[in-house]
C-alpha positions as CSV (number, residue, x, y, z in Angstrom):
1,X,157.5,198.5,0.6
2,X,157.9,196.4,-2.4
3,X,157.3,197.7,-5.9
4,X,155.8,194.2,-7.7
5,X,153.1,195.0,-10.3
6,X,149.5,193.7,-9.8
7,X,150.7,190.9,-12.1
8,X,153.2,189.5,-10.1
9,X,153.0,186.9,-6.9
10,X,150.5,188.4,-3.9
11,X,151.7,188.0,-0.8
12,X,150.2,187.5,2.1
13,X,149.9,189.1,5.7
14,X,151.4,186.2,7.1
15,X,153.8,185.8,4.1
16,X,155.3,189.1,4.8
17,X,155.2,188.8,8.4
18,X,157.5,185.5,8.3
19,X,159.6,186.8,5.8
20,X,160.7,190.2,7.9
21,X,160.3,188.0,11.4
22,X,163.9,186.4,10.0
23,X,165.1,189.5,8.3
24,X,164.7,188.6,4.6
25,X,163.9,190.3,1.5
26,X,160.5,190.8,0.5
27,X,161.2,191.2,-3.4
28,X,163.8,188.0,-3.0
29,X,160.7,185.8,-1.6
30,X,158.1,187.8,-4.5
31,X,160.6,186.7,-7.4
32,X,160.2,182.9,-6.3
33,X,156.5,182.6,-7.9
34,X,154.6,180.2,-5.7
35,X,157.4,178.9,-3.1
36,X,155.9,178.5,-0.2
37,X,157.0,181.2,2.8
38,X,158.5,178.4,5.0
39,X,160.8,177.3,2.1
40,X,162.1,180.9,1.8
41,X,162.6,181.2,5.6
42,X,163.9,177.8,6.3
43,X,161.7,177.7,9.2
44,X,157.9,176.7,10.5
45,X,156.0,177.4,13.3
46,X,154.4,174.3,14.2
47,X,152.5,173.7,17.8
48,X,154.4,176.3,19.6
49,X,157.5,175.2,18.1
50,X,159.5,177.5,15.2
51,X,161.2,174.2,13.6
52,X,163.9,174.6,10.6
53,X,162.2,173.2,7.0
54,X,163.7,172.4,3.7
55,X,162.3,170.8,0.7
56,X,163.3,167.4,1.3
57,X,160.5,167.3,4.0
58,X,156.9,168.8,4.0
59,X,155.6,171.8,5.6
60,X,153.8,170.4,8.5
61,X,150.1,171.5,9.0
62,X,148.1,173.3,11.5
63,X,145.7,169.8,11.3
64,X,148.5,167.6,12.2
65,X,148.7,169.4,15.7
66,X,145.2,167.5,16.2
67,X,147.3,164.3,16.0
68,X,149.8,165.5,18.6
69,X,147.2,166.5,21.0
70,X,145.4,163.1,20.6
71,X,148.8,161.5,21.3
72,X,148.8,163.3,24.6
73,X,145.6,162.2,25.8
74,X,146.7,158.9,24.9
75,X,149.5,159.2,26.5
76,X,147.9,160.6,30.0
77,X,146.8,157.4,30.9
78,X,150.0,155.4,30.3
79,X,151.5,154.1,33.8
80,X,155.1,152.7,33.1
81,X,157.7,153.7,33.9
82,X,159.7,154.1,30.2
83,X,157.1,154.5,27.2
84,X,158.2,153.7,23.8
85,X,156.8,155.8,20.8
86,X,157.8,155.7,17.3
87,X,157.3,158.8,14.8
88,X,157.1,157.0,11.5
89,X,158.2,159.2,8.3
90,X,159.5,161.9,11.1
91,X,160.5,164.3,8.1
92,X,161.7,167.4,10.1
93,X,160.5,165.6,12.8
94,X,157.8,167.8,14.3
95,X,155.3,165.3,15.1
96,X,157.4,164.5,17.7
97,X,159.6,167.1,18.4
98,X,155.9,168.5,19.6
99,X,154.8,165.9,21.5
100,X,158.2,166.5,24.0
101,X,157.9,170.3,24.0
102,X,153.9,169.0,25.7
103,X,155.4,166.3,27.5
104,X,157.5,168.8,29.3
105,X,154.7,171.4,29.6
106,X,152.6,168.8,31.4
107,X,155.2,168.3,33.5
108,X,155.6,164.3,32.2
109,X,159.2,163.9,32.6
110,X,159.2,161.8,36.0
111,X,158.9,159.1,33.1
112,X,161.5,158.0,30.8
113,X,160.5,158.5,27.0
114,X,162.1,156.4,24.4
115,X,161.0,158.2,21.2
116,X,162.5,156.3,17.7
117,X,161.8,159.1,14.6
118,X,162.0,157.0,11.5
119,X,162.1,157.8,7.7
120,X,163.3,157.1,4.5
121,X,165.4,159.7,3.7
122,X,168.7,160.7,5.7
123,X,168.5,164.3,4.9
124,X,164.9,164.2,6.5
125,X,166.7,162.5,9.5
126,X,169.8,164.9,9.5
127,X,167.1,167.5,9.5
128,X,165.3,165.9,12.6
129,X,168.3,165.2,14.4
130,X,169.0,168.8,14.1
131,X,165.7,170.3,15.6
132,X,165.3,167.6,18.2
133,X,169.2,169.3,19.1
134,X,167.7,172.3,19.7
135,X,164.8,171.6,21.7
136,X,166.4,169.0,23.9
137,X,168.9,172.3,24.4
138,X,166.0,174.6,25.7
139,X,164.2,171.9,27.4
140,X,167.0,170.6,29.9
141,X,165.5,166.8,29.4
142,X,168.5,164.9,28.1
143,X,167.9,162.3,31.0
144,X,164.6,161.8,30.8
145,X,164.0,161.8,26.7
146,X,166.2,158.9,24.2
147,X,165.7,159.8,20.8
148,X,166.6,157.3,18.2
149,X,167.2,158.5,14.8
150,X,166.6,155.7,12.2
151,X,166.9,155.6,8.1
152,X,164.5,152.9,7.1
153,X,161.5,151.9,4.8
154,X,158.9,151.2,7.2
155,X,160.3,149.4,9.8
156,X,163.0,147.5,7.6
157,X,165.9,148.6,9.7
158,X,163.9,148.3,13.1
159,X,164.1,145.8,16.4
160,X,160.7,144.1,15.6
161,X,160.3,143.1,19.2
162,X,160.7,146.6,20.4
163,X,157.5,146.7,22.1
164,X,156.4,150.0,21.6
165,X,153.4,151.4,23.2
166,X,152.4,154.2,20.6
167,X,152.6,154.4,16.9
168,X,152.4,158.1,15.3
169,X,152.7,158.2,11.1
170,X,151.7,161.1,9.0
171,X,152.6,158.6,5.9
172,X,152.1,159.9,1.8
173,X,148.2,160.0,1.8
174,X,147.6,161.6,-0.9
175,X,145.9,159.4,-3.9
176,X,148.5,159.4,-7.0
177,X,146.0,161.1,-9.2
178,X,145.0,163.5,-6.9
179,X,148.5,165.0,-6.8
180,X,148.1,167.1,-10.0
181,X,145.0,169.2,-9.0
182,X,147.6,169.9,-5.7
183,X,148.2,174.0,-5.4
184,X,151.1,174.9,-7.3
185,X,153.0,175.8,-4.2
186,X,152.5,171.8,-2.9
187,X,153.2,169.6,-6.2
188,X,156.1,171.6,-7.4
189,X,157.9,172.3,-4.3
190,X,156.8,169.6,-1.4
191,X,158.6,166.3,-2.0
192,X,156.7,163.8,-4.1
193,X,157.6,161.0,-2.2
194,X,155.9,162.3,0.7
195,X,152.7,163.2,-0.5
196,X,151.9,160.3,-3.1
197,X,150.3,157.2,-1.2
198,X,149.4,155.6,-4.3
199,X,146.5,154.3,-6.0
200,X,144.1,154.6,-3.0
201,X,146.3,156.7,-0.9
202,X,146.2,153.9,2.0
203,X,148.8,151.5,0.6
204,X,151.5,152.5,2.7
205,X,149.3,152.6,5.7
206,X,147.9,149.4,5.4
207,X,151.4,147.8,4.3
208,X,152.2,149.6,7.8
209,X,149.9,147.8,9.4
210,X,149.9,144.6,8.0
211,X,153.7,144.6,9.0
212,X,152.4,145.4,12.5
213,X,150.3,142.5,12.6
214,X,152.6,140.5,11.8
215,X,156.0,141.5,14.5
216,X,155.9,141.9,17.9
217,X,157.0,145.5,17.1
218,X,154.1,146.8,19.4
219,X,153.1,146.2,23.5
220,X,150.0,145.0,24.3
221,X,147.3,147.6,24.6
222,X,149.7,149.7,22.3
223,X,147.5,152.4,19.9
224,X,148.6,153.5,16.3
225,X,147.6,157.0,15.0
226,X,147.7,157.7,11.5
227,X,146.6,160.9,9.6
228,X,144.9,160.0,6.2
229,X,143.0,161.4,4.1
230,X,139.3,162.5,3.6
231,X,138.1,159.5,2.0
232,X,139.4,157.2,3.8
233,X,136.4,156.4,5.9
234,X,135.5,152.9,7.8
235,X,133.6,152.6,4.5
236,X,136.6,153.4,2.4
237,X,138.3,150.3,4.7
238,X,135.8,148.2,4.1
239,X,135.5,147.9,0.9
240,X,139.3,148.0,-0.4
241,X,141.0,146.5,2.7
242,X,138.5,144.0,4.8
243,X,141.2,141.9,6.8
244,X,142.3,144.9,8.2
245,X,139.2,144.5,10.3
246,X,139.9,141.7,11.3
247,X,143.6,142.6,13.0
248,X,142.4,145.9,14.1
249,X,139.9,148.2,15.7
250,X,139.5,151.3,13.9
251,X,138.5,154.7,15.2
252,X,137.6,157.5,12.4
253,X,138.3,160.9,13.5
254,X,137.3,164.2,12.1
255,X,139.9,167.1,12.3
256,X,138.4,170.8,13.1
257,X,137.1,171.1,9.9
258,X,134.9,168.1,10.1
259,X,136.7,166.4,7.5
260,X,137.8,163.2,8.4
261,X,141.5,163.2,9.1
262,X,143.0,160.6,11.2
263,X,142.6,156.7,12.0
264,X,143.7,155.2,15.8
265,X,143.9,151.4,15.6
266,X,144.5,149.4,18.2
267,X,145.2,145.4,17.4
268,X,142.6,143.1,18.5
């Protein structure tokens, strides 16, 4: 049992439980003030996956799994015979790391899957190469899953006449003056660059968009799923980017918290 005075950082049933579930020191992960658990371990449990973490990437969410299971249904009623999907700002790559560990559940693999995980930073892709290594290694799907690992600023370094058929981006969201009122353990630990979507929040996702309007980077009848943040509502879209409206058909989905959570376009 540890000894910290009343004074010192709580902890957490589930902060203790992940800590001695990998055989670390309890005291160790006390003295590190407001670290978040996963940092300390290295590793998260996300969607029935336990996927290793560092702080060049953020802690993926138990909300994010709503994205991945919207994805599937999406997915469902796709017919051909190779899909294309890109994971844009991968980070450790659980987005779709997840999405094959369902595809295999579902017994989807009698289709080839061309996933391409995108993001900005190469030790956010060395990390994603790494997990997708060992899931691919417990799954036995080498032949029927391509994963392209790409370093790139939006789709910079990307075939724009790839033709993919499903766009999934959990892009910085976060409104630059919203950052500072973050929890301690998110603003000083989680990477800035992947929480701060600028003035609005939406700049990167509508920069996303816009360079999806303009490429041939996406299939007819293709569907882009972005996770956003609260206030960024049809109204919210409306009034700071119109033309979007005008390239796209926007659904606004609440997450399990009724908060609104996630946009699916589709280009009209």
């Amino acid at each position: 049992m540890s000894n910290y005075s009343s004074t010192s950082k709580k902890v957490s049933i589930y902060e203790q439980q992940q800590v001695l579930k990998y055989g670390l020191n309890l005291d160790d992960f006390i003295k590190k003030s407001e670290m978040p658990v996963e940092y300390f371990t290295g590793k998260v449990d996300f969607a029935g996956l336990t996927l290793a973490v560092n702080k060049q990437v953020l802690i993926p969410r138990i909300e994010t799994e709503e994205l991945v299971d919207r994805a599937l249904l999406i997915l469902k009623s796709r017919e051909k015979r190779v899909v294309k999907i890109i994971d844009l700002a991968t980070g450790s790559g659980a987005i779709a790391l997840a999405l094959i560990k369902q595809l295999s559940l579902n017994n989807y693999f009698k289709r080839r899957w061309e996933f391409y995980l995108i993001d900005v930073s190469q030790q956010a892709i060395e990390l994603a190469k790494n997990n997708y290594q060992d899931l691919i290694a417990q799954l036995n799907c080498s032949e029927q899953i391509k994963a392209t690992f790409i370093v790139s600023n939006l789709f910079e370094e990307l075939d724009k006449n790839l033709q993919c058929d499903l766009l999934l981006a959990n892009l910085p969201y976060i409104p630059s003056a919203k950052i500072q009122n973050l929890p301690a353990s998110v603003k000083k630990y989680e990477p800035v660059i992947a929480l701060d979507g600028g003035i609005t929040g939406f700049e990167l996702i509508a920069k996303t968009l816009e360079q999806v309007a303009s490429s041939n980077l996406l299939a007819k009848d293709a569907i882009l799923l972005f996770e956003t943040d609260s206030n960024h509502d049809r109204q919210f879209v409306n009034k700071n980017f119109p033309t979007l409206l005008q390239k796209f058909e926007f659904q606004f989905i609440k997450d399990q918290f009724s908060r609104q959570r996630f946009i699916q376009a589709g280009e009209l």
